[in-house]
C-alpha positions as CSV (number, residue, x, y, z in Angstrom):
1,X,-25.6,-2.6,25.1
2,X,-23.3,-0.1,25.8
3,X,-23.2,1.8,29.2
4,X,-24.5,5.9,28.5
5,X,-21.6,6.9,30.4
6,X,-19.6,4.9,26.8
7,X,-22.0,6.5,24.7
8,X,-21.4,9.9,25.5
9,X,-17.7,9.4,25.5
10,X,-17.8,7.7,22.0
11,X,-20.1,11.3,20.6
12,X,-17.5,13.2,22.5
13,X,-14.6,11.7,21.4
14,X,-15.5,11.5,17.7
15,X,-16.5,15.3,17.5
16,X,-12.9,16.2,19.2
17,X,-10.8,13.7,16.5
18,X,-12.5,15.7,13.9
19,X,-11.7,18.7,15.4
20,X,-8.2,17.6,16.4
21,X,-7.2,16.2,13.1
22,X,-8.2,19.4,11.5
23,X,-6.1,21.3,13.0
24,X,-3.1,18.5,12.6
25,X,-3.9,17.9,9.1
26,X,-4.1,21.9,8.3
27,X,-1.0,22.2,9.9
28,X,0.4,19.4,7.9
29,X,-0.8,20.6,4.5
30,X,0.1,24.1,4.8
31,X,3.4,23.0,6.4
32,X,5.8,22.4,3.6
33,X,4.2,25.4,1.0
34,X,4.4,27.8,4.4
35,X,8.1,26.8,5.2
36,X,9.6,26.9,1.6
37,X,8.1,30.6,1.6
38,X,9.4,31.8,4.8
39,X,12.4,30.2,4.1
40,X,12.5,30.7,0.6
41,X,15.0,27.7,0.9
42,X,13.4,23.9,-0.6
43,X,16.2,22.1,2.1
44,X,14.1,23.5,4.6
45,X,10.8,23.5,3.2
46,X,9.2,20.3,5.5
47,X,10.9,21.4,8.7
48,X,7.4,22.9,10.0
49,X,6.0,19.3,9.6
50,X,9.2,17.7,10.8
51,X,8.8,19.4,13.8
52,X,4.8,18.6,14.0
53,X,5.6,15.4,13.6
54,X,8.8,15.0,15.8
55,X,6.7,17.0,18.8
56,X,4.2,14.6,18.4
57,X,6.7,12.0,19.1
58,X,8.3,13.2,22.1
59,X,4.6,14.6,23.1
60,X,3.5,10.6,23.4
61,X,5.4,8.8,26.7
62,X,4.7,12.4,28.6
63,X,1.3,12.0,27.4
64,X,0.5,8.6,28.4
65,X,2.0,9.2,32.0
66,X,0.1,12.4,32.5
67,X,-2.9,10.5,31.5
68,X,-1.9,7.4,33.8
69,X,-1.5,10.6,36.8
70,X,-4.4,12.3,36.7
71,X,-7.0,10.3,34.1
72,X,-7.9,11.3,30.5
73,X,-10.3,14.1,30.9
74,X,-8.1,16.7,32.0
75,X,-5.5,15.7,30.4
76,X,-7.6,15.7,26.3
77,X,-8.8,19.9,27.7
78,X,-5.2,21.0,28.3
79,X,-4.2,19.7,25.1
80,X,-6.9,21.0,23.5
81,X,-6.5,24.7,25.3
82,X,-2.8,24.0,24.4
83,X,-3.3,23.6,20.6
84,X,-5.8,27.0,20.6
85,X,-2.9,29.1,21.9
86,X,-0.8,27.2,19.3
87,X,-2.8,27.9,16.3
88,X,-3.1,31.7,17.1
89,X,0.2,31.5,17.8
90,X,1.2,30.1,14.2
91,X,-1.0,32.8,13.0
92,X,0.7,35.3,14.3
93,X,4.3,33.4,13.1
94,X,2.7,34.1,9.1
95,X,1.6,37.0,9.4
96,X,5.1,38.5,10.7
97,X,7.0,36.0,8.3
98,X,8.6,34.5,11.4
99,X,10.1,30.5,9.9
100,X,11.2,30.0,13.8
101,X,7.9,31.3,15.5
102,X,5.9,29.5,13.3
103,X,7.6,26.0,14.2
104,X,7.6,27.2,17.8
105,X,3.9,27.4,17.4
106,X,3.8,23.9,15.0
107,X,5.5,22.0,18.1
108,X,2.4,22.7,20.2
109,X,0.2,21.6,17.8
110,X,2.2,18.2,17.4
111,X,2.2,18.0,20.9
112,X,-1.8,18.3,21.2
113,X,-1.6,15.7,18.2
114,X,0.2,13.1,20.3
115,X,-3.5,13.4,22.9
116,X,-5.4,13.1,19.6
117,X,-4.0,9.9,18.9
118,X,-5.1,8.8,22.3
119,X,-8.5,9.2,21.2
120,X,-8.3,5.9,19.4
121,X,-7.6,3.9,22.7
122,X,-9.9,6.0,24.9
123,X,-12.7,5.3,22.5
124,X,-12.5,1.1,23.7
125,X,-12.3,2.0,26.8
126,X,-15.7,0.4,28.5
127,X,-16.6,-1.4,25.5
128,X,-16.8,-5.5,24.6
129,X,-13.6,-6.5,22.5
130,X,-16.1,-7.5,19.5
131,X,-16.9,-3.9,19.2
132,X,-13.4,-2.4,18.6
133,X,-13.2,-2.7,14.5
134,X,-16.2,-1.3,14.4
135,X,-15.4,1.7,16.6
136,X,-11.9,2.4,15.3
137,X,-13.9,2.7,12.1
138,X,-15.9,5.4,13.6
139,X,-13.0,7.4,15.0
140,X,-11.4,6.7,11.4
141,X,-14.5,8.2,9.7
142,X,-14.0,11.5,12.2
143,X,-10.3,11.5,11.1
144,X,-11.8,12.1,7.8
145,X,-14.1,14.2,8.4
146,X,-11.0,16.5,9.7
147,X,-9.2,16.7,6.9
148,X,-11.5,19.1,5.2
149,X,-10.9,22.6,6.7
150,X,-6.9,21.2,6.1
151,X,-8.0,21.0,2.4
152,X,-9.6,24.3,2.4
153,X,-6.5,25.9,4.0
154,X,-3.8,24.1,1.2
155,X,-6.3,25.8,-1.3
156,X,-6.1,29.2,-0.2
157,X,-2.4,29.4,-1.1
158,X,-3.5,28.7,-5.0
159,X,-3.4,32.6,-6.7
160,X,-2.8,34.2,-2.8
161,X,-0.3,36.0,-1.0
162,X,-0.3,33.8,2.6
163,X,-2.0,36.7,4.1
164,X,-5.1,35.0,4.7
165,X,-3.8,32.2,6.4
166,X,-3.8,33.9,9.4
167,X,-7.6,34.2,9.6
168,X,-7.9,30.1,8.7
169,X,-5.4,29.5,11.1
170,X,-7.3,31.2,14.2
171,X,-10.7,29.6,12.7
172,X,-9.1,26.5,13.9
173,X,-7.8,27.9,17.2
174,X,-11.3,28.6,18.0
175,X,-12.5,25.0,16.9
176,X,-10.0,23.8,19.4
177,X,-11.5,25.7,22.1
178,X,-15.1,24.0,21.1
179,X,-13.0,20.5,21.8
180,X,-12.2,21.9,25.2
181,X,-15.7,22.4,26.1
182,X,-16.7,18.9,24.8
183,X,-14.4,17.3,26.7
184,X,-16.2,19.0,30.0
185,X,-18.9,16.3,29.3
186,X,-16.7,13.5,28.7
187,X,-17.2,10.9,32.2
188,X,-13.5,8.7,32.9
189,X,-13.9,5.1,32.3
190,X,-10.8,4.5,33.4
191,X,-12.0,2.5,36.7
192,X,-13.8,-0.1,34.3
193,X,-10.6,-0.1,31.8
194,X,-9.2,-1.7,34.6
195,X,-11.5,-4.2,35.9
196,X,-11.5,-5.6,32.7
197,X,-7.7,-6.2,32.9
198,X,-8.4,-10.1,32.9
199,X,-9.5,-10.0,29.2
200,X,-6.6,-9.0,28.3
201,X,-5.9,-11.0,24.4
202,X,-3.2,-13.7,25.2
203,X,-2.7,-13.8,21.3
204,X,-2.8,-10.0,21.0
205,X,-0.4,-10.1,23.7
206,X,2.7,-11.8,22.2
207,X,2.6,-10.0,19.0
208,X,2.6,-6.3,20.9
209,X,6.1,-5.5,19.4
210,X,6.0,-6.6,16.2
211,X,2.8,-4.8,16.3
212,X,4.5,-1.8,17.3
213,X,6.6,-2.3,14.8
214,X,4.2,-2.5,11.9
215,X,2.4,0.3,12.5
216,X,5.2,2.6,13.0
217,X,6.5,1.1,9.8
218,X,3.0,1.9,8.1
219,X,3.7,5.4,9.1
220,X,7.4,5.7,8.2
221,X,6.3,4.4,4.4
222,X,3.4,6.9,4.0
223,X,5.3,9.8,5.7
224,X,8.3,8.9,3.1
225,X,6.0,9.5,0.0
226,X,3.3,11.7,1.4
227,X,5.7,14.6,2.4
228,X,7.7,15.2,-0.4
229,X,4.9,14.9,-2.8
230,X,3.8,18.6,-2.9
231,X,7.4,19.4,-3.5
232,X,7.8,17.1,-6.3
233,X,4.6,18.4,-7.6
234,X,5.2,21.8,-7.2
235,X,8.7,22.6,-7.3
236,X,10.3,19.9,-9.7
237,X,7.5,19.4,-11.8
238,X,6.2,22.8,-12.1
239,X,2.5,21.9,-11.4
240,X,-0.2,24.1,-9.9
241,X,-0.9,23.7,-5.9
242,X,-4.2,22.9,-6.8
243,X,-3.3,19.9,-8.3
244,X,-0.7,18.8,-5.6
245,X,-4.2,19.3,-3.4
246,X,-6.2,17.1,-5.7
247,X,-3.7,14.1,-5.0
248,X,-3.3,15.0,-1.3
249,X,-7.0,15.4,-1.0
250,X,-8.0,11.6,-2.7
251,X,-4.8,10.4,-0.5
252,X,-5.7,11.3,3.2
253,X,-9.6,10.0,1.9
254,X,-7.9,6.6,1.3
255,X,-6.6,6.6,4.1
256,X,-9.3,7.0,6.6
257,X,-12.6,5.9,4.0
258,X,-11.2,2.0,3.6
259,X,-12.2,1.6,7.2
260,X,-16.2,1.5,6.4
261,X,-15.1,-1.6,4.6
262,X,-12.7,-2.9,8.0
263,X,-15.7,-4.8,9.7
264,X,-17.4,-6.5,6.7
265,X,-13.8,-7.9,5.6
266,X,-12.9,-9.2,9.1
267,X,-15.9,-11.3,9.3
268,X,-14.3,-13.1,6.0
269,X,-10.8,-13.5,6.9
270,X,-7.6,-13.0,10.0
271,X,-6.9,-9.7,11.0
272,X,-3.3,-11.2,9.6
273,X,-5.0,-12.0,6.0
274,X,-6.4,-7.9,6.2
275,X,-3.0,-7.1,7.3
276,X,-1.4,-8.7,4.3
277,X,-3.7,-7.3,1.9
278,X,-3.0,-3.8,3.2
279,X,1.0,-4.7,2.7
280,X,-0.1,-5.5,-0.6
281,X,-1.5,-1.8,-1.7
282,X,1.3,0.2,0.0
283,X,3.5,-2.0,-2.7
284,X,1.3,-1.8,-5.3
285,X,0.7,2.1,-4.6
286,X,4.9,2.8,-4.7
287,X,5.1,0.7,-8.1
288,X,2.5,2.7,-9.5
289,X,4.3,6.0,-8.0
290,X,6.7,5.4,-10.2
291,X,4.9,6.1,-13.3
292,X,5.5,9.8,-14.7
293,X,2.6,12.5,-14.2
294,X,-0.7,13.4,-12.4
295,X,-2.1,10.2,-12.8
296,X,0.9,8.1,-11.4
297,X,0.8,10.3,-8.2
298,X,-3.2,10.5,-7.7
299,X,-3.4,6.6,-8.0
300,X,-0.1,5.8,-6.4
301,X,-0.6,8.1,-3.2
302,X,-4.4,6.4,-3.4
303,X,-3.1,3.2,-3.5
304,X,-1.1,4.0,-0.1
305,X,-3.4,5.8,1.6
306,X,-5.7,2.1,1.5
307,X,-2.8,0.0,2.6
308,X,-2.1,2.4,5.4
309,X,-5.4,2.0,6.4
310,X,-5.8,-1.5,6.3
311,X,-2.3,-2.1,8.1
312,X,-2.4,0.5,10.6
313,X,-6.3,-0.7,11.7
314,X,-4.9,-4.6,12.4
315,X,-1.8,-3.1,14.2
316,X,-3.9,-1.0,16.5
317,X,-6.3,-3.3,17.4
318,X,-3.7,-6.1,18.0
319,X,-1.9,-3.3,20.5
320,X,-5.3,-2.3,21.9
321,X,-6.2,-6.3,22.8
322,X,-2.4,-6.9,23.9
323,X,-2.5,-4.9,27.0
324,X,-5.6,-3.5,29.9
325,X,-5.6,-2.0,33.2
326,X,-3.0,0.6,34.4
327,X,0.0,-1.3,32.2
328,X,-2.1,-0.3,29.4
329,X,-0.9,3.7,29.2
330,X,2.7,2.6,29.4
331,X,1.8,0.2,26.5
332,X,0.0,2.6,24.1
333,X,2.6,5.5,24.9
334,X,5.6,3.4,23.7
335,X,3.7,2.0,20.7
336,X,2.4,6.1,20.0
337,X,6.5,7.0,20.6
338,X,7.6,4.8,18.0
339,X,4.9,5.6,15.6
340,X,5.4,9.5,15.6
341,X,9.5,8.6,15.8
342,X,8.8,6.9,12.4
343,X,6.7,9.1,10.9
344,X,9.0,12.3,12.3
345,X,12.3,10.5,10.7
346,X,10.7,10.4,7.4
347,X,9.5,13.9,7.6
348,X,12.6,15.7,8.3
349,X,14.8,13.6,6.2
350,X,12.0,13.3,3.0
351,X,13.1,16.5,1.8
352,X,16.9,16.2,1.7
353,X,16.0,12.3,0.1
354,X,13.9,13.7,-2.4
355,X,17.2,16.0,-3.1
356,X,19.7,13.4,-3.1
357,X,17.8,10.8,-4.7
358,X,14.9,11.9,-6.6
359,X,11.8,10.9,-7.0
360,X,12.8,7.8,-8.7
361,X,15.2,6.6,-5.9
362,X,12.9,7.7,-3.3
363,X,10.1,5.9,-4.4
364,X,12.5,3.0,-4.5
365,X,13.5,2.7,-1.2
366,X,10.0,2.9,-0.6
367,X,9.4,-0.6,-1.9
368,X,12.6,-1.9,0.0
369,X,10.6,-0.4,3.0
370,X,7.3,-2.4,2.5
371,X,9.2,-5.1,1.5
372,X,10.8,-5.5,4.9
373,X,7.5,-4.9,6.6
374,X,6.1,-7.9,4.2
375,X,8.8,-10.2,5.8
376,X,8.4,-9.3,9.2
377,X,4.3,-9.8,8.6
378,X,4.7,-13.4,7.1
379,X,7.4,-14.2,10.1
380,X,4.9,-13.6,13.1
381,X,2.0,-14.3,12.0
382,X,2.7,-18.0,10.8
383,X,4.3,-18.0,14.1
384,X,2.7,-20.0,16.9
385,X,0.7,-18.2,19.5
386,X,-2.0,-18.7,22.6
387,X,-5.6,-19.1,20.9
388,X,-7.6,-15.2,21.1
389,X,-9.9,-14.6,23.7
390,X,-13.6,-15.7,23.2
391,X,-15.9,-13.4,21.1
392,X,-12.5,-11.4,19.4
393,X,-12.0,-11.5,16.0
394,X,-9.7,-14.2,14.3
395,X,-6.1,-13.2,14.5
């Protein structure tokens, strides 16, 4: 049974990774409309969520060091503080029409984003390795659970002038500034993260990198479709932002819902067998992308959303089990840097693909992407490895 010390962490955690991911996702969603308007130029459209996502990326070995320096808790309420002054900021970018400001302000908020993806490691922290599914499900659920104000703000841009986005956009500066105060009550488990460096997963262990790997290769695929998709929608197909939200909307819920279903399926097959069936959606979801109309982006961005889910799960609990004690900050702040690298390369350059390319060809290389992932899946995990530790899950 789990210490109360773990318990209150896990309540504080999940109330700040919905509060967090709200104000990443809003960013996010808003992002590409915002930056075509104050740019009034398509080219540069997704640089605001280029540079969320790139900040993020550089954000992620400062933020595992500063973590490793002085612990987590202070560490999650600067970032938190950080992303308030951000948000207001970015408010204040709109409502003067300032492109520059306003991705000034965006690079704070990817930079709180990379401590919000911390929250997925600090949540294991304390607890038995049997229990990690079932909590990265939880902190999956809150992910969810975030990306509803970012929903709300994509549909206040249908039939409006961007004039109320300043008022959304200090809404969530505020809820930042309630994750700063929960974090007061969070208590640093980081003393009994490393006791427990010993049960470190020998298994997990030598397949860290291509771990690494597939995750930030999860990212990289859905970032590739994901970004672009509202400009597709929107600007070469002429449809109404409401709709481009419908499909963004049922997207980020596959992403994060599938992981209610992560513990039942791991009691009936490898984390390597979920893996592949998660490989087998992102292909499925691109094919189907393909198909003109709504309904070909709705299910095809679905379809996606559930393979990310699936894949991005096994690779983070495989990185989580690979590594404990003090080595594991340096560990999760390199797998976190190539991640956001990933997911930051296909954000800047989705736009200018989606130009040269078009749909068709992006959505192409696409498959050529999960492909490659497919290959690098079957190679390691029909490689031979040390048996996992007693009580984890079957790798």
């Amino acid at each position: 049974m789990p210490a109360p010390a773990t318990s209150v962490n896990t309540l504080v955690l999940l109330l700040c990774q919905v509060l967090g991911i709200a104000s990443v996702v809003s960013v996010q969603f808003a992002g590409s409309v915002v930056g075509e308007r104050l740019a009034r130029d398509m080219r540069l459209a997704t640089l605001p969520v280029a540079v969320l996502v790139l900040s993020s990326a550089l954000g992620t070995w400062p933020a595992s060091q500063l973590m490793r320096r002085f612990g987590r808790k202070p560490c999650f309420i600067a970032a938190a503080l950080l992303s308030a002054g951000c948000l207001a900021l970015a408010a204040r970018a709109v409502d003067r029409s300032d492109l520059p400001l306003f991705c000034a302000a965006v690079s704070g908020v990817g930079l709180h984003g990379a401590f919000v993806q911390q929250y997925r490691f600090a949540i294991l922290e304390g607890q038995e390795s049997h229990r990690a599914p079932r909590l990265l499900t939880m902190i999956q659920l809150a992910s969810a659970l975030g990306i509803v104000p970012g929903i709300s703000l994509f549909g206040l841009l249908e039939g409006r002038t961007s004039s109320e986005l300043p008022s959304a956009l200090l809404v969530l500066s505020a809820l930042q500034l309630v994750a700063a105060l929960a974090f007061v009550s969070y208590r640093p488990q980081e003393a009994r993260a490393a006791e427990a460096s010993a049960a470190a997963d020998a298994g997990a262990r030598a397949l860290y990198w291509p771990m690494v790997a597939m995750g930030a290769g999860a990212f990289l695929v859905m970032s590739l479709i994901m970004v672009p998709t509202p400009l597709q929608m929107c600007g070469v197909e002429q449809r109404s932002i409401r709709q481009a939200g419908w499909v963004i909307e049922v997207h980020l819920l596959s992403m994060y819902l599938p992981s209610l279903s992560v513990g039942a399926l791991l009691k009936r097959m490898s984390i390597a067998a979920l893996q592949g069936l998660g490989l087998l959606f992102l292909l499925a979801g691109f094919v189907i992308s393909l198909a003109p109309g709504f309904g070909g982006h709705l299910v095809g961005l679905a379809l996606v959303g559930i393979g990310w889910c699936y894949v991005f799960v096994t690779a983070t609990t495989l990185v989580a089990r690979s590594r404990s004690g003090p080595e594991r900050f340096r560990a999760q702040g390199v797998n976190d840097l190539c991640v956001f690298a990933a997911s930051g390369a296909a954000s800047l350059t989705s736009g200018a693909l989606l130009s040269a390319l078009g749909w068709s060809g992006l959505v192409h290389l696409g498959v050529v992407l999960v492909l490659s992932l497919m290959a690098l899946a079957l190679r390691v995990h029909r490689a031979p490895r040390p048996a996992p530790a007693q009580g984890g899950a079957r790798l």
